[in-house]
FIKOLZA-1660 file (N, C-alpha, C; in steps of 0.1 Angstrom, whole numbers, plus 5000, padded with zeros to 4 digits):
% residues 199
   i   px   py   pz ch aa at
   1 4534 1252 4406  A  X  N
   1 4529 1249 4419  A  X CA
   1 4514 1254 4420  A  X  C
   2 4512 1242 4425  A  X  N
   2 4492 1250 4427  A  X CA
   2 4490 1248 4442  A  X  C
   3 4487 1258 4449  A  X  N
   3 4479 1257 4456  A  X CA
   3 4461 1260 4457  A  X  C
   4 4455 1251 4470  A  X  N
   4 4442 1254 4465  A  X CA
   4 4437 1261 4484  A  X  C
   5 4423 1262 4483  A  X  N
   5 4423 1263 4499  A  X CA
   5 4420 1252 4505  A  X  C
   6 4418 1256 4519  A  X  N
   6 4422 1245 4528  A  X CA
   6 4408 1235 4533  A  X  C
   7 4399 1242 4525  A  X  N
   7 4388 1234 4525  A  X CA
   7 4385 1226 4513  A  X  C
   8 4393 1220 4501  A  X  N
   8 4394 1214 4493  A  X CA
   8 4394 1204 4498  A  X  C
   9 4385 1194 4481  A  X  N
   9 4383 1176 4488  A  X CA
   9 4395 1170 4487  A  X  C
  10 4411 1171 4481  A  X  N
  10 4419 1167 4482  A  X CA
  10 4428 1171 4487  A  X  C
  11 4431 1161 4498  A  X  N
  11 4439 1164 4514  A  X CA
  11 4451 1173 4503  A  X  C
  12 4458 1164 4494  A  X  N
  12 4471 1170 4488  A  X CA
  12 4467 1182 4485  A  X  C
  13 4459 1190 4483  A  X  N
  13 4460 1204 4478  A  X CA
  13 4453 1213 4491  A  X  C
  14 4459 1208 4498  A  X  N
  14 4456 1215 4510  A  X CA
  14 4473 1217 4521  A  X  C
  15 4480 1223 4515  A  X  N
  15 4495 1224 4518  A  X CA
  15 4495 1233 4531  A  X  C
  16 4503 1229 4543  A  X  N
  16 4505 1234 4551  A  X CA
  16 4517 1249 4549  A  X  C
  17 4512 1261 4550  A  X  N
  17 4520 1272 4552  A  X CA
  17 4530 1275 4564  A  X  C
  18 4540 1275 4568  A  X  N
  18 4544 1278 4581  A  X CA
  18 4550 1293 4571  A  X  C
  19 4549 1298 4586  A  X  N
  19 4550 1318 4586  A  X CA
  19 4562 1318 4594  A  X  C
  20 4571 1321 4599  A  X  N
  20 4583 1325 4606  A  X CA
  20 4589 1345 4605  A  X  C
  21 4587 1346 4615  A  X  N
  21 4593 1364 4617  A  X CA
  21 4594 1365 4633  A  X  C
  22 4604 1372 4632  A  X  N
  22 4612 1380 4644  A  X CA
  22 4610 1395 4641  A  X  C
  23 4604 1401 4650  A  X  N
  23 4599 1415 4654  A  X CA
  23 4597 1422 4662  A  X  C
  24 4606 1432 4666  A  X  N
  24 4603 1436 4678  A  X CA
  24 4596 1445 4684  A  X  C
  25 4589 1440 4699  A  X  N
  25 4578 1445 4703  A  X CA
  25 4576 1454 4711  A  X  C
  26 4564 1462 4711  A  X  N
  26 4563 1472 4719  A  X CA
  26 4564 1472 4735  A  X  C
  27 4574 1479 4743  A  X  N
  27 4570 1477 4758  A  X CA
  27 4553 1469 4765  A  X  C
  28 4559 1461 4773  A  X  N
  28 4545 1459 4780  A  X CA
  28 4548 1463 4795  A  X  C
  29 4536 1465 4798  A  X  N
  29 4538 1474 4813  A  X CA
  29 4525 1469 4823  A  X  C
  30 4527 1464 4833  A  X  N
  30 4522 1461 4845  A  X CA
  30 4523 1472 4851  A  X  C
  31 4510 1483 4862  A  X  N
  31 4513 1492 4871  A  X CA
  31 4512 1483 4882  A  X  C
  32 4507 1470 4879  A  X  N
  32 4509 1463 4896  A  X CA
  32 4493 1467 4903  A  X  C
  33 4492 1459 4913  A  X  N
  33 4479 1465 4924  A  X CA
  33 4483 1478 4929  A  X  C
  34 4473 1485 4937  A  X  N
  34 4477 1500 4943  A  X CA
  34 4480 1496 4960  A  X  C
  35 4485 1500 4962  A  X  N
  35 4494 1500 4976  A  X CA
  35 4488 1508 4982  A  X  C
  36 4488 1503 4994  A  X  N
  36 4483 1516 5009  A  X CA
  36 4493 1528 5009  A  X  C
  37 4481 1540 5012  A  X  N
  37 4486 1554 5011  A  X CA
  37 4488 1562 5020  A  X  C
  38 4494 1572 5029  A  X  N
  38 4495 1580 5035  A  X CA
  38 4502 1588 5032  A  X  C
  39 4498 1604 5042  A  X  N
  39 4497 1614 5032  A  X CA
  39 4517 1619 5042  A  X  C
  40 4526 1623 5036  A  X  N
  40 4535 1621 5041  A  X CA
  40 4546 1607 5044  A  X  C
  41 4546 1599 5043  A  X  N
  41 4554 1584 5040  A  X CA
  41 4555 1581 5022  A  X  C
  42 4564 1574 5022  A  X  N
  42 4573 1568 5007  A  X CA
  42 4564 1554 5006  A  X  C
  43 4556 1558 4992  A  X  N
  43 4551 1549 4988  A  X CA
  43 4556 1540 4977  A  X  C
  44 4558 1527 4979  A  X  N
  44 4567 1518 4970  A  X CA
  44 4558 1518 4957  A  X  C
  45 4558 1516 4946  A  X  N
  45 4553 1514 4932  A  X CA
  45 4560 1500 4928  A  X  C
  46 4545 1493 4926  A  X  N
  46 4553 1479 4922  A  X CA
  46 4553 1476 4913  A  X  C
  47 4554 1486 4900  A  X  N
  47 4549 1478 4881  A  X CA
  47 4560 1474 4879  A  X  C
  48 4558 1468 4867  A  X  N
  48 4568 1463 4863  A  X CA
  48 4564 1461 4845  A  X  C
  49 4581 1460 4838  A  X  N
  49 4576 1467 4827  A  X CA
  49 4592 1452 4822  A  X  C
  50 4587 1454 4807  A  X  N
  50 4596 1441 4799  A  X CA
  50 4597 1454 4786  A  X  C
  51 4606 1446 4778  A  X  N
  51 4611 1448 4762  A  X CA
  51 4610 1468 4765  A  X  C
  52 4618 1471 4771  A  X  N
  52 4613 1488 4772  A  X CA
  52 4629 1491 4775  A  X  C
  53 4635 1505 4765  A  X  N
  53 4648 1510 4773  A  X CA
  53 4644 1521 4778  A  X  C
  54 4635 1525 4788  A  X  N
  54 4628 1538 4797  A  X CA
  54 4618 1536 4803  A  X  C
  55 4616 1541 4814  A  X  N
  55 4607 1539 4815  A  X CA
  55 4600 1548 4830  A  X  C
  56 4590 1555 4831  A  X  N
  56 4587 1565 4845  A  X CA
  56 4570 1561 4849  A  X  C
  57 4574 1569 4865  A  X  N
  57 4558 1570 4868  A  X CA
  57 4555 1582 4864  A  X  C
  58 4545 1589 4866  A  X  N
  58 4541 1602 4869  A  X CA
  58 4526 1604 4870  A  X  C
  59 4527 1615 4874  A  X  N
  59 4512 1618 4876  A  X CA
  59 4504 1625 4868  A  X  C
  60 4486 1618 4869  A  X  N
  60 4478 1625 4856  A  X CA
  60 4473 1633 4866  A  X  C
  61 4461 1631 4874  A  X  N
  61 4456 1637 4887  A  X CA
  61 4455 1633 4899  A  X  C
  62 4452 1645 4908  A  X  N
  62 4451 1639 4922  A  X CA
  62 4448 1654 4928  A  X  C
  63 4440 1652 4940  A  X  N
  63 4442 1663 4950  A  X CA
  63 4452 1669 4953  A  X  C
  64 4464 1671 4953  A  X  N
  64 4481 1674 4958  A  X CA
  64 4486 1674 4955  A  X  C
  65 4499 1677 4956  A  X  N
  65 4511 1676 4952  A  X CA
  65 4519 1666 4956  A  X  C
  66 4524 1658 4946  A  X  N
  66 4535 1648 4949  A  X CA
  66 4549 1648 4944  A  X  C
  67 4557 1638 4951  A  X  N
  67 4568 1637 4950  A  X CA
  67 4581 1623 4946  A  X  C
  68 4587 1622 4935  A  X  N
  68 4588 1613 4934  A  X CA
  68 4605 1609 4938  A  X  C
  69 4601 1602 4956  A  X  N
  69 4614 1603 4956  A  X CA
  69 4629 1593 4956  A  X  C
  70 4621 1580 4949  A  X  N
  70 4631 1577 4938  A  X CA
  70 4623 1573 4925  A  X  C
  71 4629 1562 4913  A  X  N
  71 4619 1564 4906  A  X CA
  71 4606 1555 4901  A  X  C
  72 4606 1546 4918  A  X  N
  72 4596 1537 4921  A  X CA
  72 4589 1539 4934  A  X  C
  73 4593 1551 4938  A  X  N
  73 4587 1549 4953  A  X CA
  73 4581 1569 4952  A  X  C
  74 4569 1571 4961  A  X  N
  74 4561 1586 4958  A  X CA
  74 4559 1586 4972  A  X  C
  75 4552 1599 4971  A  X  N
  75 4556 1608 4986  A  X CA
  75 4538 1617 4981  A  X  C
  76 4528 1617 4989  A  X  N
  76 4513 1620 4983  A  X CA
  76 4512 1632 4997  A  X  C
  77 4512 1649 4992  A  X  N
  77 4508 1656 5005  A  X CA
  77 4496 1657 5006  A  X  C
  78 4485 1652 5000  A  X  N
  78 4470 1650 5007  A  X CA
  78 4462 1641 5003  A  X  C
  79 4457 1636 5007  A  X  N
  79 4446 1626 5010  A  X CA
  79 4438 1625 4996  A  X  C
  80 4430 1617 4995  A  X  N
  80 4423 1617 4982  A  X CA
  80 4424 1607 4972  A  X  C
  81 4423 1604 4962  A  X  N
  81 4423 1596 4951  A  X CA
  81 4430 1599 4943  A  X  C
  82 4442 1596 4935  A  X  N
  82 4455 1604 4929  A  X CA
  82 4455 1590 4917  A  X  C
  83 4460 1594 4905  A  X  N
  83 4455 1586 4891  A  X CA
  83 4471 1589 4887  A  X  C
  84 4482 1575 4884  A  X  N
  84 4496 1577 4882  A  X CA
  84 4491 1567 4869  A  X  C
  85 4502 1570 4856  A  X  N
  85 4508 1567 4848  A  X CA
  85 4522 1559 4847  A  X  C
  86 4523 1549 4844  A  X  N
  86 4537 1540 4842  A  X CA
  86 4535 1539 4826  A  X  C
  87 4547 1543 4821  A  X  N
  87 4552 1543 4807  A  X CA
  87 4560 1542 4810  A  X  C
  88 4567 1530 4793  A  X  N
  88 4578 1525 4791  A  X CA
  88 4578 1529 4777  A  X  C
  89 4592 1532 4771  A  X  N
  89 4595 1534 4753  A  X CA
  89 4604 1522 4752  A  X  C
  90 4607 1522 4740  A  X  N
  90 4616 1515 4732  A  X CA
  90 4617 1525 4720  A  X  C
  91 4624 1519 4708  A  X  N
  91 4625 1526 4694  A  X CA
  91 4608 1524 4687  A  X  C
  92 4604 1511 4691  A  X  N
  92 4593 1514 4680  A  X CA
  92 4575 1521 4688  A  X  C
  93 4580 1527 4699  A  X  N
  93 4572 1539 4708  A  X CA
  93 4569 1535 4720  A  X  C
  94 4557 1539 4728  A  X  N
  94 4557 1541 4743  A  X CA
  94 4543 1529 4743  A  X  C
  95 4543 1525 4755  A  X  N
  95 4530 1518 4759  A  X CA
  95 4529 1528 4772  A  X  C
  96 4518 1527 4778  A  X  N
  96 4517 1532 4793  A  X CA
  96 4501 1526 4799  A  X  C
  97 4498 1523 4812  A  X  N
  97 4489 1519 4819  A  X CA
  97 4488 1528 4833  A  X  C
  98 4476 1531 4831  A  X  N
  98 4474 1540 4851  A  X CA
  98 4469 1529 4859  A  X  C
  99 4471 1537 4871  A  X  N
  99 4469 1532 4883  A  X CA
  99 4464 1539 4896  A  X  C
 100 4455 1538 4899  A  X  N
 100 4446 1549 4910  A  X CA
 100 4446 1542 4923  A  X  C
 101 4452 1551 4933  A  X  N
 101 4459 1550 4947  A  X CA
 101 4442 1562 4949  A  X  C
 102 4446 1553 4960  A  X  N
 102 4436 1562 4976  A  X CA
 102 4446 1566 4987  A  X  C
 103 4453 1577 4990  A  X  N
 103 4456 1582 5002  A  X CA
 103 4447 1584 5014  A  X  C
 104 4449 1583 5029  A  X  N
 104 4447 1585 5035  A  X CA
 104 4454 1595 5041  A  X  C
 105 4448 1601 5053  A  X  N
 105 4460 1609 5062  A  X CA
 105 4455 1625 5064  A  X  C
 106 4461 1632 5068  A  X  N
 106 4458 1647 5071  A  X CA
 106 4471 1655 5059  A  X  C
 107 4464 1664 5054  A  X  N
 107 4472 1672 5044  A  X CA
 107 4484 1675 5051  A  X  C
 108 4495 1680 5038  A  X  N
 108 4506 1686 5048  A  X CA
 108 4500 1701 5048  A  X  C
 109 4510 1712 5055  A  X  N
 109 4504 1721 5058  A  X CA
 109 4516 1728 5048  A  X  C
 110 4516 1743 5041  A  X  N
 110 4524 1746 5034  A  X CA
 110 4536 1748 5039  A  X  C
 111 4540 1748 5047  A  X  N
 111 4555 1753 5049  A  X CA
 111 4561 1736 5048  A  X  C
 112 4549 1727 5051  A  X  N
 112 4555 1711 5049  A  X CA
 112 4559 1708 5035  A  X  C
 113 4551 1716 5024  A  X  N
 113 4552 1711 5011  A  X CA
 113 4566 1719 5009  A  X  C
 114 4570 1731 5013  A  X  N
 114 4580 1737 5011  A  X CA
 114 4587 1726 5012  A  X  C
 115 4596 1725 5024  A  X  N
 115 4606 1715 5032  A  X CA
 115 4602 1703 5025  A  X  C
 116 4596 1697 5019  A  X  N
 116 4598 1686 5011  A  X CA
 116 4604 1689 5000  A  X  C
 117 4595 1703 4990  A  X  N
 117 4601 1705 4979  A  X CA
 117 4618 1706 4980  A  X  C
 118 4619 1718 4988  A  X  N
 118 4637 1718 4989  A  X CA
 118 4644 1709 4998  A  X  C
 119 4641 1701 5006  A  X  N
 119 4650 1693 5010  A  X CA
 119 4646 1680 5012  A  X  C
 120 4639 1678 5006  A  X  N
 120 4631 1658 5004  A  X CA
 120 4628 1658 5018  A  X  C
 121 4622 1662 5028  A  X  N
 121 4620 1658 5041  A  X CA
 121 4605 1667 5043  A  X  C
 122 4596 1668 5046  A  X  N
 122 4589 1680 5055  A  X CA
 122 4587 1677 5067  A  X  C
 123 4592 1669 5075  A  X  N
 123 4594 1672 5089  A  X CA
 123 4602 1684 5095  A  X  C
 124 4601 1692 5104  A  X  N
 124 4611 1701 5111  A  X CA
 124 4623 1693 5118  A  X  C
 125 4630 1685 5107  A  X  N
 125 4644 1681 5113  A  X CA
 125 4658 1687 5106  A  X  C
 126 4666 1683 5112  A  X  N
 126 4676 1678 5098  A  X CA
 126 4681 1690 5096  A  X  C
 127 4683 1693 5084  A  X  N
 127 4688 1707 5075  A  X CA
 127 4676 1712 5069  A  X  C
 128 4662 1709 5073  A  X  N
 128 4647 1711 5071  A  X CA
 128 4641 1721 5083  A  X  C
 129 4649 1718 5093  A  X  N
 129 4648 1729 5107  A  X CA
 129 4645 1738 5104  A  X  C
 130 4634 1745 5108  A  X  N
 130 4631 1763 5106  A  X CA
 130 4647 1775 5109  A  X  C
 131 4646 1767 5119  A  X  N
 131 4662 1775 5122  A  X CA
 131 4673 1772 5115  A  X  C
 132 4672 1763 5109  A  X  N
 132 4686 1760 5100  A  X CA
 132 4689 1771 5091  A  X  C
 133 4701 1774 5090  A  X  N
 133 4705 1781 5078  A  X CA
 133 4715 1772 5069  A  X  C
 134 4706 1763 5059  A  X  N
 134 4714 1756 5049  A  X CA
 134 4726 1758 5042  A  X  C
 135 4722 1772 5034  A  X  N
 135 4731 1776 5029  A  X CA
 135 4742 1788 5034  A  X  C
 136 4740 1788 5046  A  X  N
 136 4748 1798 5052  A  X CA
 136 4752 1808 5044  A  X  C
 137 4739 1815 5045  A  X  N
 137 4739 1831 5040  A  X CA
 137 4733 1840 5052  A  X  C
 138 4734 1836 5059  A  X  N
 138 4726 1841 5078  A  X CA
 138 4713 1843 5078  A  X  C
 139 4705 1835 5068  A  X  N
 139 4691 1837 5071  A  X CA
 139 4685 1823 5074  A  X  C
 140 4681 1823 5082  A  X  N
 140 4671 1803 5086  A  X CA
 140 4663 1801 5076  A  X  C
 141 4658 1790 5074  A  X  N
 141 4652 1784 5066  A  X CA
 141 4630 1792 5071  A  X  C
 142 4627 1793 5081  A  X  N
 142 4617 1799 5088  A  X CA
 142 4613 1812 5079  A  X  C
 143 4626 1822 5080  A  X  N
 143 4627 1833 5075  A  X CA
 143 4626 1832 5054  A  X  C
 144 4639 1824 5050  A  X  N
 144 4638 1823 5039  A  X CA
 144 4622 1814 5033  A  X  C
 145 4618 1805 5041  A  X  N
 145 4601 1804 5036  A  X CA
 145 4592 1818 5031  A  X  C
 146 4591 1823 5045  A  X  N
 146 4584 1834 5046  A  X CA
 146 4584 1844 5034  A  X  C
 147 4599 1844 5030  A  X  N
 147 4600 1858 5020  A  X CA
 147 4606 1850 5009  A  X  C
 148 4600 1838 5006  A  X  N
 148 4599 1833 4992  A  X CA
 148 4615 1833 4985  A  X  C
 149 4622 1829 4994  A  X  N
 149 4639 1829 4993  A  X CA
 149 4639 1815 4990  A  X  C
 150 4652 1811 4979  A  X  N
 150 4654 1797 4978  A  X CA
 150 4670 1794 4989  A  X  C
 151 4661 1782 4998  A  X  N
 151 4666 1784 5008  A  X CA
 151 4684 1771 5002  A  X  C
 152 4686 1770 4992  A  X  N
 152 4696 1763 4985  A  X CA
 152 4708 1779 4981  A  X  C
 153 4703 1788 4978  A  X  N
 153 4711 1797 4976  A  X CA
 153 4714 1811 4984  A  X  C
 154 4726 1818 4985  A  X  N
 154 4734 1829 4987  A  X CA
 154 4722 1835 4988  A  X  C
 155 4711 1840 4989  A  X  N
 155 4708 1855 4991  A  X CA
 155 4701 1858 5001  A  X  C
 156 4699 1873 5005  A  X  N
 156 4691 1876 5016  A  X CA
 156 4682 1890 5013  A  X  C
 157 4676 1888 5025  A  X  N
 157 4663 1897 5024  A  X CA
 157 4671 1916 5029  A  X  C
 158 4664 1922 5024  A  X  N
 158 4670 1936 5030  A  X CA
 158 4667 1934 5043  A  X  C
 159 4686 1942 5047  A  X  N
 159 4688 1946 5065  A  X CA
 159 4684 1958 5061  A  X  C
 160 4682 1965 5057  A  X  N
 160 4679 1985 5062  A  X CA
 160 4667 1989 5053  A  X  C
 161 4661 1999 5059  A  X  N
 161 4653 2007 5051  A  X CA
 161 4658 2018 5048  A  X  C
 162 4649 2021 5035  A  X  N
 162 4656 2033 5030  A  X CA
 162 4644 2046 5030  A  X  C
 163 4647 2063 5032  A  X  N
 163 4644 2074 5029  A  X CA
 163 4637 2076 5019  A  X  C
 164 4625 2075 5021  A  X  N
 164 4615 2081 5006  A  X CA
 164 4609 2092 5012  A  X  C
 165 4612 2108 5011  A  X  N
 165 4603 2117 5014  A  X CA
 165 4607 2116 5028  A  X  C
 166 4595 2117 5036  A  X  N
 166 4593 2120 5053  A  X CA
 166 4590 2102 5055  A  X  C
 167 4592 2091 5053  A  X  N
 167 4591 2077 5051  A  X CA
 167 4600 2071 5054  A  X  C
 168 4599 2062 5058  A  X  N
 168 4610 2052 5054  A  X CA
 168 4603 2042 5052  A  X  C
 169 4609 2035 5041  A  X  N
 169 4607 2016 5033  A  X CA
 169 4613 2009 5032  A  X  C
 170 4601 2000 5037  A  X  N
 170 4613 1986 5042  A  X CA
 170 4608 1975 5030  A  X  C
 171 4610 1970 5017  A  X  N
 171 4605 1963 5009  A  X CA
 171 4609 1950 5010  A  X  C
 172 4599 1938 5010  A  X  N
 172 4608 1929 5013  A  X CA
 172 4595 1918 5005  A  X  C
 173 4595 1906 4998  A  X  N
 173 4587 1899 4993  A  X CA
 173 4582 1889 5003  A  X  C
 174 4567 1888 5001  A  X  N
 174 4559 1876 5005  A  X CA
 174 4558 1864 5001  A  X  C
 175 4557 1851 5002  A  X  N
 175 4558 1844 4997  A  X CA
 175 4539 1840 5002  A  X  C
 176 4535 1841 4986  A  X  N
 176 4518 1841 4990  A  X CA
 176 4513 1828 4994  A  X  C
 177 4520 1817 4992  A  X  N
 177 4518 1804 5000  A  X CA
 177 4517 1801 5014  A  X  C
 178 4526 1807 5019  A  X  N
 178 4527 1807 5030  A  X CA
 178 4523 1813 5042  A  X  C
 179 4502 1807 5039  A  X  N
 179 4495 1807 5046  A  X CA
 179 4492 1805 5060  A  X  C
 180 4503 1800 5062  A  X  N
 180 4510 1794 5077  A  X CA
 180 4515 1801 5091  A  X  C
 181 4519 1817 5082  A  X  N
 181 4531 1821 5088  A  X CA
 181 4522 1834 5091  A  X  C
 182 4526 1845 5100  A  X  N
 182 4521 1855 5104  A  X CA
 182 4532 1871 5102  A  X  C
 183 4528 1874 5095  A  X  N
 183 4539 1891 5093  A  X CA
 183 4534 1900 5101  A  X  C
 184 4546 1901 5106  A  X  N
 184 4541 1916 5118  A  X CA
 184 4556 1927 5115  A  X  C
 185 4550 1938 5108  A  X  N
 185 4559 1947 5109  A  X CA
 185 4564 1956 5119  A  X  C
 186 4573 1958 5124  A  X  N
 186 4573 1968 5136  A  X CA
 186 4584 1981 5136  A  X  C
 187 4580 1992 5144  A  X  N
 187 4594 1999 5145  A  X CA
 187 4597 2000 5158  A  X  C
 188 4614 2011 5157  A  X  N
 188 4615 2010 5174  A  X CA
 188 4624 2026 5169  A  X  C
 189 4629 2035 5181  A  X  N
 189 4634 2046 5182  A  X CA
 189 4649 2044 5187  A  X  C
 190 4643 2029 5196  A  X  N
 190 4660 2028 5207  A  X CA
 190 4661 2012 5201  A  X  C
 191 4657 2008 5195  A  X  N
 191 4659 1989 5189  A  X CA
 191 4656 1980 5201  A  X  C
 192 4650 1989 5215  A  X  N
 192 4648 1974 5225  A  X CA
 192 4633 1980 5223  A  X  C
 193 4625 1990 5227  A  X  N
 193 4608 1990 5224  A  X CA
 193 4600 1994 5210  A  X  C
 194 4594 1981 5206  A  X  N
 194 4591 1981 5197  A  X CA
 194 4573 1979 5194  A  X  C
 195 4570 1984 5187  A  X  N
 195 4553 1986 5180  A  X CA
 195 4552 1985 5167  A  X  C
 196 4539 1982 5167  A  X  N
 196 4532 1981 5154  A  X CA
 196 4524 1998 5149  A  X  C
 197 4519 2003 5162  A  X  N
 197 4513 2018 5156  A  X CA
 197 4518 2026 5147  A  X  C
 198 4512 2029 5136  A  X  N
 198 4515 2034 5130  A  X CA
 198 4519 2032 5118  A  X  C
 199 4526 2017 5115  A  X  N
 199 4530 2013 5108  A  X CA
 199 4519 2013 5088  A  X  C
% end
């Protein structure tokens, strides 16, 4: 057999090659256009991804904290310009494309970011109520913010102080986020008048 190339003066030695393969290909991924943002509402994610068994958003940067709360739709607590990744795998690896959203809106305020983190909501509703006691351990959700309690489980803050010397201490944790909230220690002799002097 002779072949020659395909710029040869005789058509006959210029043989047509056909190539034939099946191979499988790496995810391809659309993040889609960016969708209107506000800071507080479920924002839909419209990519869309082929030949991939997996596949997430997530986030590279942004001003705030977000939340993803299913695994196409996000939740942005402040305003700003926020840069999300869509990756898909298969066996022969990952493709991924970003996508940069503009939020609008007014930040949440910290005890908001709380109440989203633990109960997907930061409105004061629901089982998100400052007064709620979720897990009915007798402390509200207001209280368990304040002293950096996870308001999902059994525990509570100390009821008594205790005797050090001529003292008494009352130890109890701050939760340093929670910028929001105001600590006022007080005592009393009879438990109905009560002050801060001295404290």
């Amino acid at each position: 057999t002779r072949i020659a190339s395909d710029d040869h003066a005789t058509l006959a030695r210029r043989p047509q090659l056909t190539i034939s393969f099946a191979h499988p290909l790496l995810p391809s991924v659309d993040p889609g256009t960016a969708p209107s943002a506000t800071v507080g509402e479920n924002v839909v994610l419209a990519g869309t991804i082929s030949n991939a068994t997996t596949s997430a958003w997530s986030l590279i940067s942004g001003p705030g904290q977000v939340w993803f709360t299913t695994p196409t739709s996000i939740k942005f607590s402040a305003p700003g310009t926020h840069s999300l990744k869509l990756a898909a795998t298969n066996t022969l690896g990952e493709s991924s494309r970003t996508l940069s959203i503009t939020v609008t809106g007014t930040a949440m305020t910290p005890i908001e970011i709380w109440r989203q983190t633990h109960f997907n909501n930061h409105t004061n509703t629901g089982p998100a109520l400052d007064t709620a006691d979720t897990d009915n351990d007798g402390t509200q959700n207001l209280l368990e913010y304040a002293t950096a309690m996870n308001p999902a489980s059994n525990d509570q803050v100390p009821l008594s102080a205790t005797k050090a010397g001529s003292t008494l201490e009352f130890i109890f944790t701050k939760y340093k986020s929670a910028t929001d909230v105001t600590y006022t220690v007080e005592w009393s002799d009879d438990l109905t008048a009560w002050s801060t002097v001295g404290i």
